[in-house]
Residue frames as a rotation matrix with the C-alpha (Angstrom) as fourth column:
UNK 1
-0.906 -0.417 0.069 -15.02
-0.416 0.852 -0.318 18.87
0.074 -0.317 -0.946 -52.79
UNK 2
0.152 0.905 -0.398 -17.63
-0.707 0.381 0.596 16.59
0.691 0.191 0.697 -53.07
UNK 3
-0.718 -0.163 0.676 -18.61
-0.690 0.042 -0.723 15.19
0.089 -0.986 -0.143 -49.54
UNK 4
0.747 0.662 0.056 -21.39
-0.662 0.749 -0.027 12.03
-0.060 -0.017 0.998 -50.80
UNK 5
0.283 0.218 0.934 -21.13
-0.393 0.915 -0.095 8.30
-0.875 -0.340 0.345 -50.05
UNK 6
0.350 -0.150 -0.925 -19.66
-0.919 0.138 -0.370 5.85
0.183 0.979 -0.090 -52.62
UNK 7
0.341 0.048 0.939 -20.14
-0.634 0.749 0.192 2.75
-0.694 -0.660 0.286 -52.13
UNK 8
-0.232 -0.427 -0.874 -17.82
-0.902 0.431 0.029 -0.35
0.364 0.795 -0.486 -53.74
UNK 9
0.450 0.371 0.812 -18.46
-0.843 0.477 0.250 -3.67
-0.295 -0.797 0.527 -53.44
UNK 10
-0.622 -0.609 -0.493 -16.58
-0.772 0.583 0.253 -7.24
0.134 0.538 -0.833 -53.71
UNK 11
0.612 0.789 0.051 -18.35
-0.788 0.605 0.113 -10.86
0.058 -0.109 0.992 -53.68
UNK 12
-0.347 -0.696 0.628 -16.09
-0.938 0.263 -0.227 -13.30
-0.007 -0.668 -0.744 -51.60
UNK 13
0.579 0.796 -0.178 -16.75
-0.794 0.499 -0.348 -16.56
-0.188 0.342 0.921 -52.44
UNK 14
-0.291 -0.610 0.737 -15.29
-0.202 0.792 0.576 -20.49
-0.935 0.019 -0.354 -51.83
UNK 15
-0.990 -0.086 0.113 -15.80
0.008 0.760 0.650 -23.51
-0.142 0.644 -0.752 -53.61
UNK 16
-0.101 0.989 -0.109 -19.26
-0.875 -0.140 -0.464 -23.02
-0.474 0.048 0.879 -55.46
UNK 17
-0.998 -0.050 0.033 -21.27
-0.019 0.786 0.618 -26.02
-0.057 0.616 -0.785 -56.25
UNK 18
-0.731 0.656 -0.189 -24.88
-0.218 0.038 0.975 -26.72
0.647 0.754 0.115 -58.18
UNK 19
0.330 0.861 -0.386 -27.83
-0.088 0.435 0.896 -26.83
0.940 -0.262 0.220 -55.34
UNK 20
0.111 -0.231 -0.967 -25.53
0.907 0.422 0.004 -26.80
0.407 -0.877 0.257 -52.54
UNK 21
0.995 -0.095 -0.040 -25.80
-0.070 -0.908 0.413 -23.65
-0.075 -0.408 -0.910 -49.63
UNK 22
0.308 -0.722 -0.620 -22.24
0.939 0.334 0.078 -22.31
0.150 -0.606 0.781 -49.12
UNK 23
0.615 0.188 -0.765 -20.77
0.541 -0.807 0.237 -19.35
-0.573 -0.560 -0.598 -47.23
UNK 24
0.031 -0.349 0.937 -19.72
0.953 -0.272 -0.133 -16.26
0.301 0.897 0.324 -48.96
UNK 25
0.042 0.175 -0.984 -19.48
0.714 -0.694 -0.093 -12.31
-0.699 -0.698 -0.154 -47.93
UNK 26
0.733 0.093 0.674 -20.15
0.373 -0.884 -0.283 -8.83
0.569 0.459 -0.682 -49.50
UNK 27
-0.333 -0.631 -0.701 -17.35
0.752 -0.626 0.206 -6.76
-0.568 -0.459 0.683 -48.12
UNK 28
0.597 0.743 0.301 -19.07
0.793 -0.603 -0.083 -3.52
0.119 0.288 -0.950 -48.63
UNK 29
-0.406 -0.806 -0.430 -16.68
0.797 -0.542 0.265 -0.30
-0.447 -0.235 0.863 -48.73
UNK 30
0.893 0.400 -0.208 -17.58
0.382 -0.916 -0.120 3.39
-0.238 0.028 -0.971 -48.49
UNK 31
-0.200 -0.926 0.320 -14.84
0.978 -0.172 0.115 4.61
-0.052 0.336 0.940 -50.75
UNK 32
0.237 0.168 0.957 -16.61
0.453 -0.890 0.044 8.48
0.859 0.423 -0.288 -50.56
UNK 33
-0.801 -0.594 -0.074 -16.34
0.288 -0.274 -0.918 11.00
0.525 -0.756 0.391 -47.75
UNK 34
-0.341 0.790 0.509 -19.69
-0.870 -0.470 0.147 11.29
0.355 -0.393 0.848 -46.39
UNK 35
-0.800 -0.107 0.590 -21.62
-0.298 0.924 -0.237 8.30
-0.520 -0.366 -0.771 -44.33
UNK 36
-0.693 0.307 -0.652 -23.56
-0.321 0.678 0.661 5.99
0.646 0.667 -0.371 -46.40
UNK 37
-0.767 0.510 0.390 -26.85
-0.339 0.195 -0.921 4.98
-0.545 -0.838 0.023 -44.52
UNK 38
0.105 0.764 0.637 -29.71
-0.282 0.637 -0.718 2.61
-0.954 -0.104 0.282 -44.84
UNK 39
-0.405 -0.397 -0.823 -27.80
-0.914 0.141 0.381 0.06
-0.035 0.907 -0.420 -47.60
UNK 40
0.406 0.566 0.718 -29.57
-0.345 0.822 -0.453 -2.34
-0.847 -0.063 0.529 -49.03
UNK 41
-0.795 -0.603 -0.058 -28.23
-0.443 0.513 0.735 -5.37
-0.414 0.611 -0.675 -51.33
UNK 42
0.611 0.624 0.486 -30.56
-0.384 0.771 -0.508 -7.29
-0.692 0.124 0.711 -53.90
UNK 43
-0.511 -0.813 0.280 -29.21
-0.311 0.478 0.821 -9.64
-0.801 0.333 -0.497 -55.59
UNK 44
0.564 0.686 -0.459 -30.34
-0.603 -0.037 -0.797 -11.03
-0.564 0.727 0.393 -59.22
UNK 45
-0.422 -0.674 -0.607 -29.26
-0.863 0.504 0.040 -14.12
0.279 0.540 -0.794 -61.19
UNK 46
0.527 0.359 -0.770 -29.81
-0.230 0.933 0.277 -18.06
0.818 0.031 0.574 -61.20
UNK 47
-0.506 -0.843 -0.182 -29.21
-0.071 0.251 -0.965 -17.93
0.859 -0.476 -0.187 -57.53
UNK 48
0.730 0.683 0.031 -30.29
0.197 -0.254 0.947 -18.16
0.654 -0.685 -0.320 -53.87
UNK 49
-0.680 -0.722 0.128 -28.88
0.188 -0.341 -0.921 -16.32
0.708 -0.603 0.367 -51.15
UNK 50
0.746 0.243 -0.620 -29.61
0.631 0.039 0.775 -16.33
0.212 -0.969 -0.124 -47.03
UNK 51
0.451 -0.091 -0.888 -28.84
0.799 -0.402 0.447 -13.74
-0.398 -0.911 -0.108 -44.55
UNK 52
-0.164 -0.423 0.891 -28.04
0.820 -0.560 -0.115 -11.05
0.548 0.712 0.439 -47.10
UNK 53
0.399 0.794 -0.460 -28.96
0.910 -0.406 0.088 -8.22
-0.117 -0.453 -0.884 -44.82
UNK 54
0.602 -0.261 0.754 -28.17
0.526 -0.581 -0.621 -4.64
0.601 0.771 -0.212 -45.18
UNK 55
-0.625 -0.636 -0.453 -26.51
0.707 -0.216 -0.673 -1.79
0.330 -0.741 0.584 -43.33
UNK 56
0.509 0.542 -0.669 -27.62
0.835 -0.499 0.231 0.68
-0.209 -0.676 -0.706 -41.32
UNK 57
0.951 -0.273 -0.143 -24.55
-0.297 -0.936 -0.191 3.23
-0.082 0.224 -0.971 -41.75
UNK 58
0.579 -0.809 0.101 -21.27
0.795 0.588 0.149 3.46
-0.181 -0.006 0.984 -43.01
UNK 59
0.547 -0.370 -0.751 -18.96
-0.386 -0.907 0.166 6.23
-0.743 0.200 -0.639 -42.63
UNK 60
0.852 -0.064 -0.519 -16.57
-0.505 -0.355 -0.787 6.99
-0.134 0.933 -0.335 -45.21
UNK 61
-0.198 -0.977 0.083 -13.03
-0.899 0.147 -0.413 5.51
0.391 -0.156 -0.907 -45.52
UNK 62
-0.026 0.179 0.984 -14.91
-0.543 0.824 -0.164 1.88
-0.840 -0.538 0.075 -43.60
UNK 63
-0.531 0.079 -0.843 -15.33
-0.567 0.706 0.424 -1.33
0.629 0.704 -0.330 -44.92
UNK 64
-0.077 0.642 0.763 -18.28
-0.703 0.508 -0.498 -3.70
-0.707 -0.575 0.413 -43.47
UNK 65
-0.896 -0.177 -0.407 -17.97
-0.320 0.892 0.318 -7.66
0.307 0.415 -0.856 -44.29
UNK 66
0.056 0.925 0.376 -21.86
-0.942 0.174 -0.287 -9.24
-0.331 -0.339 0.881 -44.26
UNK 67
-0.755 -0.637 -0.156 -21.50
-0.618 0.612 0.493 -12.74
-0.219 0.469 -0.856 -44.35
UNK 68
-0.174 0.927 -0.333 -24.18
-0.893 -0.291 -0.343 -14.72
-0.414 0.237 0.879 -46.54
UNK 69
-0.539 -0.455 0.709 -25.03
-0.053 0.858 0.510 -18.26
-0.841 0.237 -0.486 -47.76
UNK 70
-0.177 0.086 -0.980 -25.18
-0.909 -0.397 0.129 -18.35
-0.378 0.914 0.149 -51.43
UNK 71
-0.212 0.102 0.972 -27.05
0.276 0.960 -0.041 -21.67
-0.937 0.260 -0.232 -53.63
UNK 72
-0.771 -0.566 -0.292 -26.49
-0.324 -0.045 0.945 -21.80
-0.547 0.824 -0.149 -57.42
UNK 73
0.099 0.524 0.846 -29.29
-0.063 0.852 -0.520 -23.37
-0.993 -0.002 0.117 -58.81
UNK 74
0.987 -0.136 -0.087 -27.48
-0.021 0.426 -0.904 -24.19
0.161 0.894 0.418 -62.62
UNK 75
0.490 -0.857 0.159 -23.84
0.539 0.441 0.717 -25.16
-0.685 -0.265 0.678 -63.55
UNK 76
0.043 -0.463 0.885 -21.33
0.971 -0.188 -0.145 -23.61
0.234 0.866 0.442 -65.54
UNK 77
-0.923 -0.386 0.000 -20.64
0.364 -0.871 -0.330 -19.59
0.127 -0.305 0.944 -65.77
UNK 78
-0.412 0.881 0.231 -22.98
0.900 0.354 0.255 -17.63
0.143 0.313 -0.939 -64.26
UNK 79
-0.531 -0.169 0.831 -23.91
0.321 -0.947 0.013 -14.51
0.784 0.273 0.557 -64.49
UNK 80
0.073 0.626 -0.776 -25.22
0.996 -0.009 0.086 -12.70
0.047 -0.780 -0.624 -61.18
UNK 81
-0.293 -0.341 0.893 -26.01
0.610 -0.786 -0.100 -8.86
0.736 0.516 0.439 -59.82
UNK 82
-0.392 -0.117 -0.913 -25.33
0.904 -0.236 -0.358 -7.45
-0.173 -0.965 0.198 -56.95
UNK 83
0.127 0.715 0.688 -27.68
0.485 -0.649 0.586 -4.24
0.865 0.259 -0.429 -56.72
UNK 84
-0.504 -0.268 -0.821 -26.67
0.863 -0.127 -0.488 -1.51
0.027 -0.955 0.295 -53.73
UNK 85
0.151 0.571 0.807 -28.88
0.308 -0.803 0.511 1.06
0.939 0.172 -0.297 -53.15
UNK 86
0.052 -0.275 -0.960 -28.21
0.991 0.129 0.017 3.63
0.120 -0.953 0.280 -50.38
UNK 87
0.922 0.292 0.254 -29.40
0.242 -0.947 0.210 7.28
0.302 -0.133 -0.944 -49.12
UNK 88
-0.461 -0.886 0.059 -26.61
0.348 -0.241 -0.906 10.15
0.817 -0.397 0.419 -47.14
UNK 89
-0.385 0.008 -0.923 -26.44
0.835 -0.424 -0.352 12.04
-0.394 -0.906 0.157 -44.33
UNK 90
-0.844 -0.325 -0.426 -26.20
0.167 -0.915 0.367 15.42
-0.509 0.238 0.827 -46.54
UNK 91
-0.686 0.474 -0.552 -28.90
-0.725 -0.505 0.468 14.85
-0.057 0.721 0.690 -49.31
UNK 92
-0.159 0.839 0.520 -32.12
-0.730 0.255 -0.634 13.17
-0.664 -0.481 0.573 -49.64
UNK 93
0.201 -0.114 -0.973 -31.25
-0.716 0.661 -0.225 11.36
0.668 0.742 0.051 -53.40
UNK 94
0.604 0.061 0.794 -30.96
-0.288 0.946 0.147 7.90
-0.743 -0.318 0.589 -53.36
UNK 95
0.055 -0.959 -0.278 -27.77
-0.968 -0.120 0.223 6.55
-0.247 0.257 -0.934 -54.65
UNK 96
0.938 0.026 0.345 -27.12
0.070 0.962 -0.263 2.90
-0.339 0.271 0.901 -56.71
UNK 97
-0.128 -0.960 -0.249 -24.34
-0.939 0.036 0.343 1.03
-0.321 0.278 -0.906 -57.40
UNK 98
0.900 0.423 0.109 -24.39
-0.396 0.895 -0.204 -2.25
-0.184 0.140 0.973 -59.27
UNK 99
-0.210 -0.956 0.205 -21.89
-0.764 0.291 0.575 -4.91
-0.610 -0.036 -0.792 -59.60
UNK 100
0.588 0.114 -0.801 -22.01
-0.720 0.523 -0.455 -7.35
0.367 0.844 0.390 -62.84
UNK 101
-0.185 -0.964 -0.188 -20.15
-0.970 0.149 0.192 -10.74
-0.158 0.218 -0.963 -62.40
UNK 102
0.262 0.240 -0.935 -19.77
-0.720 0.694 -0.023 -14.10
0.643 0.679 0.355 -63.62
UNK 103
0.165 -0.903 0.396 -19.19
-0.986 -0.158 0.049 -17.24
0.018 -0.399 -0.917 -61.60
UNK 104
-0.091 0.287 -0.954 -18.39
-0.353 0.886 0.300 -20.96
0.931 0.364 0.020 -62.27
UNK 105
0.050 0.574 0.817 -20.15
-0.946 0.289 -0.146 -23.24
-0.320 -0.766 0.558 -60.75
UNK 106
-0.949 -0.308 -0.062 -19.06
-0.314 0.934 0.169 -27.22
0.006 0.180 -0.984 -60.49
């Protein structure tokens, strides 16, 4: 049995418009069986984002909602990347997940 951290994430998200701030959340989920500790999110694309902070720890089997305000700065589809990077309890590796996605912007 394999007893490391695995971390999924989703990107929650209203009405998105060009230059304007609006609120949005990472719902962060430790789909492994070990606790996930000191996660950090960067983010990457034709975007700004406020209050992205990370976690501290997540046991296994949790979900943790970080809510963040998110500013487009072009229209149309856009491509962004959500970057998680996070250590265990058990082993000293550092662990990455990434999340690819497109979104339209009015």
């Amino acid at each position: 049995m394999d007893y490391a951290p695995k971390i999924d994430v989703k990107l929650h998200l209203g009405k998105v418009k060009k230059d304007e701030w609006c609120d949005a959340e990472f719902a962060i989920h430790n789909i492994g069986k070990a606790l996930a500790k000191n996660i950090e999110i960067d983010t990457s694309g034709n975007i700004e984002i406020k209050d992205g902070k990370g976690i501290e720890k997540l046991i296994g089997g949790r979900v943790k909602t970080i809510p963040i305000q998110f500013k487009p700065l072009a229209k149309g589809k856009i491509p962004i990347t959500l970057k998680i990077t996070y250590g265990s309890m058990f082993y000293t590796r550092k662990y990455e997940y990434a999340l690819k996605e497109e979104i339209e912007v009015e």
